[in-house]
C-alpha positions in Angstrom: -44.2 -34.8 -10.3 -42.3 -37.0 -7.5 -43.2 -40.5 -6.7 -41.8 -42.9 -4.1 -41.7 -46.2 -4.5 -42.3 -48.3 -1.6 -40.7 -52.1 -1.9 -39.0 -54.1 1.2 -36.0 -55.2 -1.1 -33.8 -53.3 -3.4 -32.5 -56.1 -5.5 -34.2 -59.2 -4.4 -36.6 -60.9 -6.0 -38.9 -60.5 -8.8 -41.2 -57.1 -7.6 -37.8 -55.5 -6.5 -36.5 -55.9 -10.1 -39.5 -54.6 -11.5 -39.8 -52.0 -9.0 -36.4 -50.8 -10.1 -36.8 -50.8 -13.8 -40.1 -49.0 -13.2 -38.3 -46.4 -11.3 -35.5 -45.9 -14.0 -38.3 -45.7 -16.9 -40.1 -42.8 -14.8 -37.1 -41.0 -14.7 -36.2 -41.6 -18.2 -39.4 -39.9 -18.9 -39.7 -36.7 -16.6 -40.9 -37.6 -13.3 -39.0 -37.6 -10.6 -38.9 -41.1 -8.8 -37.3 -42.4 -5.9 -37.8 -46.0 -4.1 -37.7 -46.6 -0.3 -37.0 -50.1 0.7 -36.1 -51.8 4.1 -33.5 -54.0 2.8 -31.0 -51.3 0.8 -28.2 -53.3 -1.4 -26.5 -50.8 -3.6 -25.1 -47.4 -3.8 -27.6 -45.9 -5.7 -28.6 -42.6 -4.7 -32.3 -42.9 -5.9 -33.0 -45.8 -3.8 -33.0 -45.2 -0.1 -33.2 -47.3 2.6 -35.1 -46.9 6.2 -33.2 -46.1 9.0 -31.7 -48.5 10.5 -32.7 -50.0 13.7 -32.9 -53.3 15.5 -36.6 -53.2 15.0 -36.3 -53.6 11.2 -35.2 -56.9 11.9 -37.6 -57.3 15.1 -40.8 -56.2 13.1 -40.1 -59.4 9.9 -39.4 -62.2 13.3 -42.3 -61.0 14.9 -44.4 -61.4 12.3 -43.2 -64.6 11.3 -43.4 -65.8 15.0 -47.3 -64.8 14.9 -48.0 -66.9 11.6 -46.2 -69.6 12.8 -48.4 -70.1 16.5 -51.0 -70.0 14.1 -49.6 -72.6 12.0 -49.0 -74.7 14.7 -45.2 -74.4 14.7 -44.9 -76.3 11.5 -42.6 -74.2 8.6 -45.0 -75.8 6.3 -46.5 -72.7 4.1 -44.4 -70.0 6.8 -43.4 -67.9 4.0 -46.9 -68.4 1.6 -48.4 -66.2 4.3 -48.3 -62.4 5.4 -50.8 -60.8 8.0 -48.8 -57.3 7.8 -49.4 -56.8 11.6 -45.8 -55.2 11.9 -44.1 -52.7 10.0 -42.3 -48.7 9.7 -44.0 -45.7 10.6 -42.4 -44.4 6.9 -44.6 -40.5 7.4 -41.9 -38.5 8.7 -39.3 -39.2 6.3 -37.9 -36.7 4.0 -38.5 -38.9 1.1 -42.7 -39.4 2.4 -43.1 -35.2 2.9 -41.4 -34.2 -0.8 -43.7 -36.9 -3.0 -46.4 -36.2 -4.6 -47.8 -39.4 -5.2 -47.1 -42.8 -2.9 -46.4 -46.0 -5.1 -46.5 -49.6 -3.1 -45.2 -52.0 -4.8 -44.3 -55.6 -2.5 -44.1 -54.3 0.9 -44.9 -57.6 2.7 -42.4 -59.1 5.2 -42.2 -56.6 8.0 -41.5 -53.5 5.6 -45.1 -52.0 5.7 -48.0 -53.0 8.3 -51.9 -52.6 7.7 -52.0 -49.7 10.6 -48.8 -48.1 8.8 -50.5 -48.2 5.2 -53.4 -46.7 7.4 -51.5 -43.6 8.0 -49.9 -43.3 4.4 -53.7 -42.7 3.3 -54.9 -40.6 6.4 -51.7 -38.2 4.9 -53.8 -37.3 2.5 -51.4 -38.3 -0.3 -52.6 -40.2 -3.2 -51.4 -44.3 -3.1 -51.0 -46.4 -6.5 -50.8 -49.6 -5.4 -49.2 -52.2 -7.7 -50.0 -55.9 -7.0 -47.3 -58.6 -8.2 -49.3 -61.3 -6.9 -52.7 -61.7 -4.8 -52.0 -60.5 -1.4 -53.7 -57.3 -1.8 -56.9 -59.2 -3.0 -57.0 -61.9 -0.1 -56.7 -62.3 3.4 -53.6 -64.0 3.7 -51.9 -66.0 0.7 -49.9 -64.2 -2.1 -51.4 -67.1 -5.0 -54.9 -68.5 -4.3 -54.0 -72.0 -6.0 -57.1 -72.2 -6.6 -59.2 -71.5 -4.0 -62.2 -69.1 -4.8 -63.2 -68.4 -0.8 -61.6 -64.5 -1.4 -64.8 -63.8 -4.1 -66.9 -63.4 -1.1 -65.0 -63.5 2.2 -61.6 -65.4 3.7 -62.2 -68.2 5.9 -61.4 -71.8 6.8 -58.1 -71.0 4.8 -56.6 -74.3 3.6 -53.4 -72.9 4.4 -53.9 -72.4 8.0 -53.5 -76.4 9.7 -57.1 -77.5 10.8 -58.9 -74.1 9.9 -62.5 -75.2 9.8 -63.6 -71.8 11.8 -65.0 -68.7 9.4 -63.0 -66.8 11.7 -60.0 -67.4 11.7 -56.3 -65.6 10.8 -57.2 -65.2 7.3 -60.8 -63.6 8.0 -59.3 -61.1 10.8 -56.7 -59.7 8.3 -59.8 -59.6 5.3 -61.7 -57.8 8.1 -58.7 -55.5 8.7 -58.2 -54.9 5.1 -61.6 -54.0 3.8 -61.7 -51.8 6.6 -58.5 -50.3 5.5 -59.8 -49.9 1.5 -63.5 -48.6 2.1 -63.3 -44.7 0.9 -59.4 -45.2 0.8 -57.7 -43.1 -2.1 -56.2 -46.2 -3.6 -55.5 -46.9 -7.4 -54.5 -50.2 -7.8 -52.5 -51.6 -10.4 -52.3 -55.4 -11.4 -49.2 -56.4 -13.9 -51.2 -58.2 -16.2 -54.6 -58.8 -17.1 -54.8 -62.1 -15.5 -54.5 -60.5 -12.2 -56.7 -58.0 -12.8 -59.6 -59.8 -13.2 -58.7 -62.2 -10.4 -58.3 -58.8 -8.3 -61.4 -57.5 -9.5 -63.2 -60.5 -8.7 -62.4 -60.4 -4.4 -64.8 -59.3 -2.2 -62.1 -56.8 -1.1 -62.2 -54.8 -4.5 -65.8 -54.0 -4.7 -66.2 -50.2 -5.4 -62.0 -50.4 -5.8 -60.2 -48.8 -9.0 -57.9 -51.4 -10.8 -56.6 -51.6 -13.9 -53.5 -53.5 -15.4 -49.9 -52.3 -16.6 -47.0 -54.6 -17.2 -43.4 -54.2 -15.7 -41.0 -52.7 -17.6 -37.9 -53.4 -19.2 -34.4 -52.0 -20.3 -34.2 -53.4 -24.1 -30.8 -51.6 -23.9 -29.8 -54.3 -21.8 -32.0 -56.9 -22.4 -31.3 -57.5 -25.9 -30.5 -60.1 -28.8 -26.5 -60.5 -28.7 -24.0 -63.2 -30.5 -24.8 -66.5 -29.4 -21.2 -68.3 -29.6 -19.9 -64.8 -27.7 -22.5 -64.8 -25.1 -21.8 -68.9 -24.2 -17.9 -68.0 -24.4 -18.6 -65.5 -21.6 -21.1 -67.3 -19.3 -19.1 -70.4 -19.9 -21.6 -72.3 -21.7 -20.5 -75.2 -24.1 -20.9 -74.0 -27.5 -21.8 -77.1 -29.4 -24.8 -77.8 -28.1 -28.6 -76.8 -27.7 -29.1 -75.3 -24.5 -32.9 -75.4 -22.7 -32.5 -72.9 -20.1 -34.7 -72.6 -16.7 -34.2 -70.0 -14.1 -36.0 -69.4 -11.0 -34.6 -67.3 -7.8 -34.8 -70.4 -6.1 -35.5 -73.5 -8.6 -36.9 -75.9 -6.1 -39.8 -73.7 -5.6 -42.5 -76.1 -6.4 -44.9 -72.5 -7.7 -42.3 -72.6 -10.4 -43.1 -76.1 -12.0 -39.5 -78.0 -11.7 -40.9 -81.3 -11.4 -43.2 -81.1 -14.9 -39.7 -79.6 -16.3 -38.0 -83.0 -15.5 -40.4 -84.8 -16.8 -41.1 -83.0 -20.0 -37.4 -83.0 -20.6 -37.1 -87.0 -19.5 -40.2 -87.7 -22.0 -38.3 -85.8 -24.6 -34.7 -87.8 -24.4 -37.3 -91.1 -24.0 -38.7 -90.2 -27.1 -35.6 -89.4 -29.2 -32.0 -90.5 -27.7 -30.6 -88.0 -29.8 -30.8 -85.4 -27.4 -28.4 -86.7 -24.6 -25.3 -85.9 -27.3 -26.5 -82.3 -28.7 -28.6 -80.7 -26.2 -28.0 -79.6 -23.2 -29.8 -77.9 -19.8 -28.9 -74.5 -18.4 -30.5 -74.1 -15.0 -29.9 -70.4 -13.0 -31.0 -70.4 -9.6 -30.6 -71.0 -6.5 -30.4 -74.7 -6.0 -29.2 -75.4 -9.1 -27.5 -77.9 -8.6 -30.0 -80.0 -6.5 -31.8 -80.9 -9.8 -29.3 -81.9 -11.5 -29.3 -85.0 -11.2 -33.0 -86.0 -12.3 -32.5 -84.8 -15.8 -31.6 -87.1 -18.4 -29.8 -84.7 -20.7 -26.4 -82.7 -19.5 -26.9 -80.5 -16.8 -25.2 -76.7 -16.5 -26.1 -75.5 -12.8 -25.4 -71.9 -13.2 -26.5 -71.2 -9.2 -27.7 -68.0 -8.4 -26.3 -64.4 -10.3 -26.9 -61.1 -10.1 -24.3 -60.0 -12.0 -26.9 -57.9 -15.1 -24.2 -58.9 -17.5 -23.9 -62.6 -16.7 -27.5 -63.1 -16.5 -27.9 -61.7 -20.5 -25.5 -63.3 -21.7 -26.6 -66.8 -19.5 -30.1 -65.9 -22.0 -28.5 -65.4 -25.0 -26.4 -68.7 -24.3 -30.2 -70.4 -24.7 -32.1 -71.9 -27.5 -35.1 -72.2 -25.7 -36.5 -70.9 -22.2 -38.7 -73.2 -20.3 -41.0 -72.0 -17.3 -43.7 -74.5 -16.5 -45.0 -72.0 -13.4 -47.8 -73.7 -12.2 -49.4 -69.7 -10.8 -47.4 -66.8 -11.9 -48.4 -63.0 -12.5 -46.3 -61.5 -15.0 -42.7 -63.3 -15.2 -39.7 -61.5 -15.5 -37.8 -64.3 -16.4 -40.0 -64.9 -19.7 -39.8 -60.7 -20.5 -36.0 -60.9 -20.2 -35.4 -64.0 -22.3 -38.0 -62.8 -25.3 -36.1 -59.5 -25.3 -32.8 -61.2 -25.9 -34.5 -63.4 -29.0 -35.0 -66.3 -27.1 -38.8 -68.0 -27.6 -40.1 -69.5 -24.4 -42.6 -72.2 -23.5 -44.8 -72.0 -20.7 -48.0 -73.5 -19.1 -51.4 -71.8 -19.8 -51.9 -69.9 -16.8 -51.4 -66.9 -14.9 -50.4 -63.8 -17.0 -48.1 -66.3 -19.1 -50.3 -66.6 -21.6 -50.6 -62.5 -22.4 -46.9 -62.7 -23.0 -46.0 -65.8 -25.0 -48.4 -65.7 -28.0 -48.3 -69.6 -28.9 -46.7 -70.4 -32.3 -45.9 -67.0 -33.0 -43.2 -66.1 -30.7 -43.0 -69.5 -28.1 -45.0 -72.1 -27.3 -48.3 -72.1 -24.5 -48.8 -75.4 -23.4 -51.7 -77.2 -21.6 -51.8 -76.1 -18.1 -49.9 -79.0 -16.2 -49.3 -81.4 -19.1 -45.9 -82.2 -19.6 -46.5 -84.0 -22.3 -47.4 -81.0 -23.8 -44.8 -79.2 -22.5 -42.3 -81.2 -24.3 -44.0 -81.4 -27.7 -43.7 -77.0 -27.2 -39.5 -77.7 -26.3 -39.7 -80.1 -29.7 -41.1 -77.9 -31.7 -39.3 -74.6 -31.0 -36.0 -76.8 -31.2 -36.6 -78.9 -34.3 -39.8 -77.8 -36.1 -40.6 -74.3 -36.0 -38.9 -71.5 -38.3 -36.9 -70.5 -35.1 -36.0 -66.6 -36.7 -39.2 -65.8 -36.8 -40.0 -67.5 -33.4 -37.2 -64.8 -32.1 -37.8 -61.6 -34.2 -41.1 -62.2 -33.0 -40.6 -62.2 -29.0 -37.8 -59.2 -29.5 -40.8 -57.0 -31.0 -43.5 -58.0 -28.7 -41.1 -56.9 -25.9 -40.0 -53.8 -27.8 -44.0 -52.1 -28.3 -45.3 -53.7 -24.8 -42.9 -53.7 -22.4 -40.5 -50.9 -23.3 -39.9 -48.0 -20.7 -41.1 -45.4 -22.6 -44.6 -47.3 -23.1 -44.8 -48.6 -19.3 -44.0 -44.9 -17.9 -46.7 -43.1 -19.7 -48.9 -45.7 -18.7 -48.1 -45.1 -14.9 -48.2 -41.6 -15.5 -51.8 -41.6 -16.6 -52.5 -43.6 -13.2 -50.6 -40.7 -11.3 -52.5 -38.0 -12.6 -56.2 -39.6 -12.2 -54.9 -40.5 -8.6 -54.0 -36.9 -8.4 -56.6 -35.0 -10.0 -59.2 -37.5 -8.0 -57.2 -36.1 -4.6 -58.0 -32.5 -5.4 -61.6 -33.5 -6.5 -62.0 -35.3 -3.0 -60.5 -32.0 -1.6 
């Protein structure tokens, strides 16, 4: 079997990671994947970018142009939007004719367009779909922040300025897309459950095949390693307790860095202790523009996507904190219980499926950063913190692994396919 895997990015970002593993676990387990991606990064010979032209660059401005006339030129919620109205014709390509089966991961941002998608399915070959957020699901927004208008129909979107009309941006581009699914060979696939009941509950999906698989990853890489070693490398102090956060870009307010700060203010309020033997790690870009509202030590790491770095940077941790305030199924929490680290998150999204509270982290009440800090307390100082991290290494080892995620994806191939020769 040959599968390609459609993403815009080859490195960046959290479906490009996942889109990579997934592609090195299908391999590792007799199919023969590739990826296609608009923005190629590495040598890698499985991973091939489009050819390049100036209207790769053309078709991400002019979409960005569109949505922001329609925002009113304000950059407000520019990139919370994508209307896929510009794209690559991808058909013709070597890599398109020799697959058996077409896999889209994230393909927003000028890599895929509705009308290209279009003619992916009027090939005739079967399309798994996998959603890393909600865009698939809506009209226009990647996170509904909850908003319920995409149960029945987009309109009046609270991210477009103004939008009282019921037919507006986001209503064109549901129309265009329930056009696009009805008695479309599509198998979606959400990466947890969370999503896949939010998917399953838009008025886009009705009739639509979903189910949910998580990503999957490496423990061959991601794993538990010596914790004075791994802080000697990364360049981590070694006498104290580190509280690590990483985000691509830690200002993003999705990811919760302001109930962070004040979780981790509350906590040196509460006992002074802190400020001499503990410490904050923070990876991402903009590191260092937080640093300053935390009362505790601060170790701006920036961004790195050097694989080595990064599991050492978790193995430097005590504790990983990641207050998302929507998030599908973080990589960032999957990487840090593989290395042994327990993590403490909000109760939402597909966080919840992943950190089992009091067993291998702690789930805290969703936006209560009060809570938040009584979960960082009691992984530091109260709970038995060996069986906190044996715990998260096995949970990532039976749900997570490559071997699992692949057979699972390989199930979805052959339903996709047999259900193409049925059709046939």
């Amino acid at each position: 079997m040959r599968v390609l895997i459609v993403n815009t990015s080859e490195k960046t970002g959290g479906a490009a990671v996942a889109a990579n593993r997934l592609m090195e676990a299908l391999n590792n387990n007799g199919v023969k994947a590739k990826m296609l991606v608009r923005d190629k990064e590495t040598d890698n010979i499985t991973v091939v970018g489009l050819p390049k032209s100036c209207m790769l660059k053309w078709h991400f401005l002019w979409e960005r142009w569109c949505i922001f006339l329609h925002l009113h030129f304000s950059r407000t919620h520019l990139f919370e939007i994508d209307i896929a109205n510009a794209g690559s014709d991808i058909t013709s390509l070597p890599e398109f004719q020799e697959a058996d089966v077409i896999h889209l991961s994230w393909i927003n941002q000028g890599m895929l367009s509705l009308k290209n998608i279009r003619k992916i399915l009027d090939s005739g070959k079967p399309v798994v779909w996998t959603m890393h957020d909600m865009w698939s699901a809506t009209g226009i927004c990647h996170y509904a922040n909850g908003c319920t208008t995409y149960k029945a129909t987009c309109n009046s979107c609270r991210l477009l300025p103004g939008s009282g009309s019921e037919n507006d941006l986001s209503r064109k581009i549901w129309n265009r897309k329930n056009r696009l699914y009805t008695n479309s060979n599509i198998h979606f696939v959400a990466c947890s459950r969370w999503l896949e009941e939010k998917a399953k509950q838009s008025g886009l999906f009705v009739g639509q095949r979903v189910t949910s698989i998580p990503n999957p990853i490496d423990t061959r890489v991601f794993c538990k390693k010596d914790k004075k070693e791994s802080r000697h490398r990364a360049g981590l102090p070694i006498d104290k307790r580190l509280i690590l956060f990483v985000s691509q870009r830690v200002t993003d307010e999705r990811k919760g860095m302001a109930y962070f700060v004040d979780s981790i203010n509350k906590l040196v309020a509460a006992y002074p202790a802190m400020k001499s033997n503990t410490g904050v790690a923070i990876l991402g870009g903009h590191s260092e523009d937080v640093a300053e509202q935390l009362s505790l030590p601060v170790y701006p790491l920036g961004y790195v996507n050097d694989t080595r770095k990064i599991v050492d940077i978790y193995n430097s941790a005590d504790t990983f904190v990641l207050p998302s305030l929507e998030d599908n199924l973080p990589n960032t929490i999957m990487e840090s219980m593989a290395c042994g680290v327990p993590c403490v998150g909000f109760k939402v999204g597909g966080i919840p499926e992943m950190i089992d509270s009091h067993i291998n982290g702690y789930v805290a009440n969703f936006k209560d950063s009060d809570d938040l800090a009584r979960g960082i307390r009691w992984v530091l100082d109260e709970a038995d913190y060996d069986s906190l991290s044996k715990a998260a290494v096995s949970k990532v080892s039976v749900q997570y692994s490559q071997h699992s995620v692949a057979m699972k994806y390989i199930e979805v191939y052959n339903q996709a396919l047999a259900f193409k020769n049925y059709r046939i």
